[in-house]
N, C-alpha and C positions, 0 to 999 in steps of 0.2 A: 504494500500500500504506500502510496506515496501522498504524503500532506505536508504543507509548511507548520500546521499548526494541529493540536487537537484538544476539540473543544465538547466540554463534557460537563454533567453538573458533578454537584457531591456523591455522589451513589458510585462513580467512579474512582474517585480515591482510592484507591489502593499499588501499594509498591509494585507489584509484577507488569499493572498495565501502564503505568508511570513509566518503570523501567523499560519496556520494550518499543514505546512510542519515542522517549530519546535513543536509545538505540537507533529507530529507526531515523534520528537526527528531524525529531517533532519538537517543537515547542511544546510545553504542556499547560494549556488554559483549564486547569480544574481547580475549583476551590477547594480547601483543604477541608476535612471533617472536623470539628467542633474540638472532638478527643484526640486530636494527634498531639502529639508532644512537640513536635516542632511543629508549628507552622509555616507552611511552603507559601510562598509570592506567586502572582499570579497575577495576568494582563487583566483587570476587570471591566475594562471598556472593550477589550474582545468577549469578556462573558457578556455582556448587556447586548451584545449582536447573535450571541448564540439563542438569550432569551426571545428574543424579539423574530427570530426563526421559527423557533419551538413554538410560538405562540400563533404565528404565520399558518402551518402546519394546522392547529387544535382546529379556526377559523374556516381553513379549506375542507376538513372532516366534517364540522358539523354543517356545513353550506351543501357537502357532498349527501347528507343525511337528508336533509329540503328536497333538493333538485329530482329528488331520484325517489324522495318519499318512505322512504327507510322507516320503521318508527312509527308512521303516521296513519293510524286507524280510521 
């Protein structure tokens, strides 16, 4: 896989995929979990774009749910 960046919420934190995304010479845009002992730095204006994606995404599923009438009795 090739990325400049990878961009993830909390639920990804963890060391193995941390480590294998730099390996693959990724930036890593995850925020850190609440309980890590060290706190890791992190672009947070790349995170505010990944939200604003994710959020993109929820918008076009539930339009897709209308259009198509999914749901609607």
């Amino acid at each position: 896989m090739k990325a400049e960046y990878l961009l993830a919420d909390r639920g990804y934190d963890v060391n193995y995929i941390i480590d294998h995304a730099q390996e693959l010479g990724m930036r890593v845009v995850i925020p850190p979990k609440k309980n890590r002992i060290t706190q890791r730095k992190y672009n947070k204006d790349l995170y505010k774009i990944r939200h604003i994606v994710e959020n993109t995404f929820l918008h076009l599923k539930r339009w897709r749910g209308i259009a198509t009438r999914l749901g609607v009795f």
